[in-house]
Structures are given as structure tokens and as C-alpha cells.
C-alpha positions in Angstrom: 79.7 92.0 105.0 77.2 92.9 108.1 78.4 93.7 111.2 75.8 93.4 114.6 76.4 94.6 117.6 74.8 91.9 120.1 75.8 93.0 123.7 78.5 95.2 124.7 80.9 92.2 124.8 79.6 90.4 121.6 79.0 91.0 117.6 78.5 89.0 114.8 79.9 89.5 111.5 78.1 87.7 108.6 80.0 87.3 105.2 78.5 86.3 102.1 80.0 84.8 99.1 78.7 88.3 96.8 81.0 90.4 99.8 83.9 89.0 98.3 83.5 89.4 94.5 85.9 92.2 94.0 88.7 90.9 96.0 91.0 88.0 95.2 89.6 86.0 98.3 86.7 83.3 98.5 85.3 81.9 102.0 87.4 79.0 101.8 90.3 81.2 101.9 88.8 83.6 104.6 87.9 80.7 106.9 91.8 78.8 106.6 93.6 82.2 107.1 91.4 83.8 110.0 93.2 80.5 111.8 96.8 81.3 110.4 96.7 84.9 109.4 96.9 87.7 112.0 96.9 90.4 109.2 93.6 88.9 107.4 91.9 89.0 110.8 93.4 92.2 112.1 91.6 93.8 109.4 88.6 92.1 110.3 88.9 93.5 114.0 89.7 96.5 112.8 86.9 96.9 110.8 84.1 96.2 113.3 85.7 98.6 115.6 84.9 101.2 113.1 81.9 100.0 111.8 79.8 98.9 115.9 82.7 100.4 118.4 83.9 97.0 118.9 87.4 97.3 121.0 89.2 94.5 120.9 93.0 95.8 121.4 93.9 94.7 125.4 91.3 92.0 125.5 90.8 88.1 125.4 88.7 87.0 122.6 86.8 83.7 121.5 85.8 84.0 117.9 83.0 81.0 116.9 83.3 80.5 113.1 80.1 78.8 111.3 80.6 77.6 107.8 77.5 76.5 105.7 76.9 75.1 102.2 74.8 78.4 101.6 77.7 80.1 101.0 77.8 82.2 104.3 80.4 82.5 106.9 78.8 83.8 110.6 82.3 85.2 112.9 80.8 85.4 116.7 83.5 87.5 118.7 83.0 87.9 122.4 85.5 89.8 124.5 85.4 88.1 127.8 88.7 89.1 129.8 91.2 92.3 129.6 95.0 91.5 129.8 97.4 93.1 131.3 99.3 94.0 128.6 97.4 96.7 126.8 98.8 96.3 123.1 97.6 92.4 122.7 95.2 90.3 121.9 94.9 86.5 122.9 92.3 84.4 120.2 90.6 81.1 120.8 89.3 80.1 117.7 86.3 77.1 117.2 85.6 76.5 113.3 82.7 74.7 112.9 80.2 73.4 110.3 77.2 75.0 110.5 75.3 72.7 108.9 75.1 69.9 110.4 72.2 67.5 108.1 75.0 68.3 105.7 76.6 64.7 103.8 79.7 66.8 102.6 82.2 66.9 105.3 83.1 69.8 106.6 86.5 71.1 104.6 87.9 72.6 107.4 87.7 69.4 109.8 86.5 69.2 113.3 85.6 71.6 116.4 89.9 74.2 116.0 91.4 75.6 118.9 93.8 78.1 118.2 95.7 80.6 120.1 97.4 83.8 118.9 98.8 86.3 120.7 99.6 89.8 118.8 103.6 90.9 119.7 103.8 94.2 121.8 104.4 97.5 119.7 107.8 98.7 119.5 108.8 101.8 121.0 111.7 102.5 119.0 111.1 104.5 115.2 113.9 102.5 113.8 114.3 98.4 113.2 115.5 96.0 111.3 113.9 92.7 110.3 115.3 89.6 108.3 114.2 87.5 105.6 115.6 84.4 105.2 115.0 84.7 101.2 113.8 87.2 98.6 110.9 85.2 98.2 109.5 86.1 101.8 109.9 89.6 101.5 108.0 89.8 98.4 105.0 87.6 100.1 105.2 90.5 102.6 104.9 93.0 99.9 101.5 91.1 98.4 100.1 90.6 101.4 100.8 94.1 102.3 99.7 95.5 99.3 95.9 94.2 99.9 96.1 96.0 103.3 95.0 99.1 100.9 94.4 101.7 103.8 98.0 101.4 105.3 99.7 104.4 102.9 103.4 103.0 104.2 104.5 107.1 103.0 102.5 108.4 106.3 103.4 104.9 108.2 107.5 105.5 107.9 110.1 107.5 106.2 112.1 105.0 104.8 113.1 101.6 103.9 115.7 99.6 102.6 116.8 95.8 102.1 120.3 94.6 102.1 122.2 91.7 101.5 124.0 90.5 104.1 125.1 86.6 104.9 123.4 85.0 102.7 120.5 86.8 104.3 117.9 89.5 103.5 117.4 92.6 106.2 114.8 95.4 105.7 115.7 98.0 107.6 112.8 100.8 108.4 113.8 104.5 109.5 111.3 107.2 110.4 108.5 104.8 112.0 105.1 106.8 113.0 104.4 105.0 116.1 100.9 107.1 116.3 100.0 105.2 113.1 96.6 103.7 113.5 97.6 100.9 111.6 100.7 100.0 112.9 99.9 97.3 114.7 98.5 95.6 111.8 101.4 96.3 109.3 104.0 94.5 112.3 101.4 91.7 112.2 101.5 91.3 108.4 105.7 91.8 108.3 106.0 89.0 111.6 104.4 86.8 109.4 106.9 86.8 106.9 110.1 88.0 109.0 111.9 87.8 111.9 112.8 90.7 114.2 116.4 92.1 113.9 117.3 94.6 116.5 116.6 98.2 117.0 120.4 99.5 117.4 121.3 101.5 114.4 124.9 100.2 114.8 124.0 97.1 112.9 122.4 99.2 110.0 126.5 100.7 109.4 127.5 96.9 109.6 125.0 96.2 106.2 125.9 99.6 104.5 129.7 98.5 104.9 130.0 94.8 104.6 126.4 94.0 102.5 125.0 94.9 99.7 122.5 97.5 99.4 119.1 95.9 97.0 117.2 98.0 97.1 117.4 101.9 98.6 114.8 104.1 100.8 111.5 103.2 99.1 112.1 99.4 99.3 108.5 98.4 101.0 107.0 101.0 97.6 109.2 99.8 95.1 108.1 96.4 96.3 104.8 96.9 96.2 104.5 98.1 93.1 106.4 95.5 91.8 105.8 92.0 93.6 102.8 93.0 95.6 
């Protein structure tokens, strides 16, 4: 993967089909997801910020996509207008097919327009978030799991899933909110969940009437087991 730095406002990332052959992804994959995956492209962004100085945190982006049958993938990313709200990030996205003599269509269909917006980070070190079944939380656990540089032991102290109503809530004590990647482990758990509360009244309410699944090292023990 090669990251240039074009202008101070612009880079280009350039992924080859060889980047990818010790991870479980192929450019297929990489090219649906960075249009439905905040985590997948969070890293991405997160990545290039290390790699050029590319800021993108606080800013409007439009990322061009061109997919060719040589196997590459070219991301253009220009940041062209700073919000307001500092802890966001707003994304058009244009998929494309880069080659256009090609007589294959182009798998990903026409010009995309997308627009995501990344949620604002809590300020509270405690929450609660609900899965609607098992299932989803061990997606979360998988898709956390290939976020390899988020170590959830320095990200929060604790976690724990109940069963409450027919209804699964992970509830997280101890947040670092000075993690560097906590923005990108909310984006990866609002994929699969849906934000609770932050009163810790609610987390007596599950120790009383649910039932406790799994206790203090629920995100690990997940992990380990269903990521």
C-alpha cells in the first residue's frame, strides 16, 4: 500500500492485490466496505495520517475510488472544508471504473455517492450499548479483532454483556477517552450496536433483573473466542 502526499489538501493511496496477501481481504471486499464500513476506512484514514501527516478528523472529505482489471485500487482523498464540529468527518464517496476500454462491467456499478458522518466522542468513561442478538456482538468481536493495534486492556477497564429483555447490553467501565483509537473502536461497535445510555443506574437494573453472560473481560473473552 503507497501512500503520496499530492498537495496539502490531497493524497493518493494506491493498493495492490500483493498488499493484501496476508490479510483475509481482497480489493473487491476493500472497494464494497470503504462505502459501508466506517471501521475499514477509519483505518485507512488513520493510516495515512501516520504515514504523509494527512489530518482528516474535523474536515469534509471527497474520496475518488478507481477500480481497474490490473488489480489495483487508486483512493484520491481531498479535504476541502473544516466543520464545525471538531470530532467528525463528513465522506462523499465516487467509485468508479478505471478502466474504461474495459468489456467487463464494472462490479461495483455506476458513478456512488455516499455520505457518512462519524458520531461525536463521548465524554462520559462509562456506557452501555445493545445488541439486538448474540450474533451482532460477536460480528463486533471479528471485526474488532482485525483492528490489531486497538489493545482494548489500555482502551477500557472493563466489560460485560447481559441479558436483559430479550436483549443483549455490553456495558463498558473504565473508558480511556485519551485513547488514540477511540474513535475508531466507537465506529467499529456503532456498526454493530445501538447506543444505550451513560447513567450507571441502568447497569444496577441488568445486574438485578438480567442475567450476567459474560463478566468484566467480555470484549477479550470475545475476541478470543468469536473474533
Amino acid at each position: 500500500m503507497k501512500f503520496e502526499k499530492l498537495t496539502e489538501n490531497k493524497i493518493r493511496i494506491i493498493i495492490k492485490k500483493e498488499d493484501l496477501k496476508d490479510t483475509s481481504l481482497d480489493l473487491h471486499t476493500i472497494m464494497s466496505k470503504v462505502i459501508t464500513s466506517q471501521t475499514l476506512f477509519l483505518g485507512i484514514l488513520e493510516r495515512a495520517k501516520k504515514e504523509v501527516g494527512f489530518e482528516s478528523i474535523g474536515h469534509k472529505l471527497l474520496i475518488e475510488a478507481f477500480y481497474s482489471n490490473d488489480d489495483v485500487i487508486v483512493f484520491t482523498i481531498t479535504k476541502f472544508e473544516a466543520l464545525k464540529d471538531k470530532n467528525t468527518i463528513s465522506i462523499d464517496v465516487d467509485i468508479t471504473n478505471e478502466d474504461t476500454t474495459c468489456p467487463k462491467p464494472n462490479p461495483f456499478g455506476k458513478t456512488l455517492k455516499v455520505k457518512r458522518k462519524i458520531n461525536k466522542l463521548p465524554k462520559s468513561n462509562f456506557g452501555i450499548y445493545k445488541f439486538n442478538i448474540f450474533e451482532d456482538f460477536c460480528s463486533f468481536c471479528n471485526s474488532l479483532k482485525k483492528l490489531s493495534h486497538i489493545s482494548t486492556y489500555k482502551l477500557l477497564s472493563s466489560s460485560s454483556v447481559y441479558l436483559y429483555k430479550n436483549t443483549y447490553y455490553l456495558v463498558l467501565n473504565g473508558i480511556n477517552l485519551k485513547h488514540k483509537s477511540l474513535l475508531q473502536f466507537y465506529s467499529c461497535l456503532s456498526e454493530f450496536s445501538d447506543f444505550c445510555t451513560h447513567d450507571n443506574h441502568f447497569e444496577a437494573k441488568l445486574k438485578e433483573y438480567g442475567k450476567c453472560i459474560m463478566k468484566s473481560r467480555a470484549i477479550s473473552t470475545g475476541l478470543k473466542y468469536f473474533g
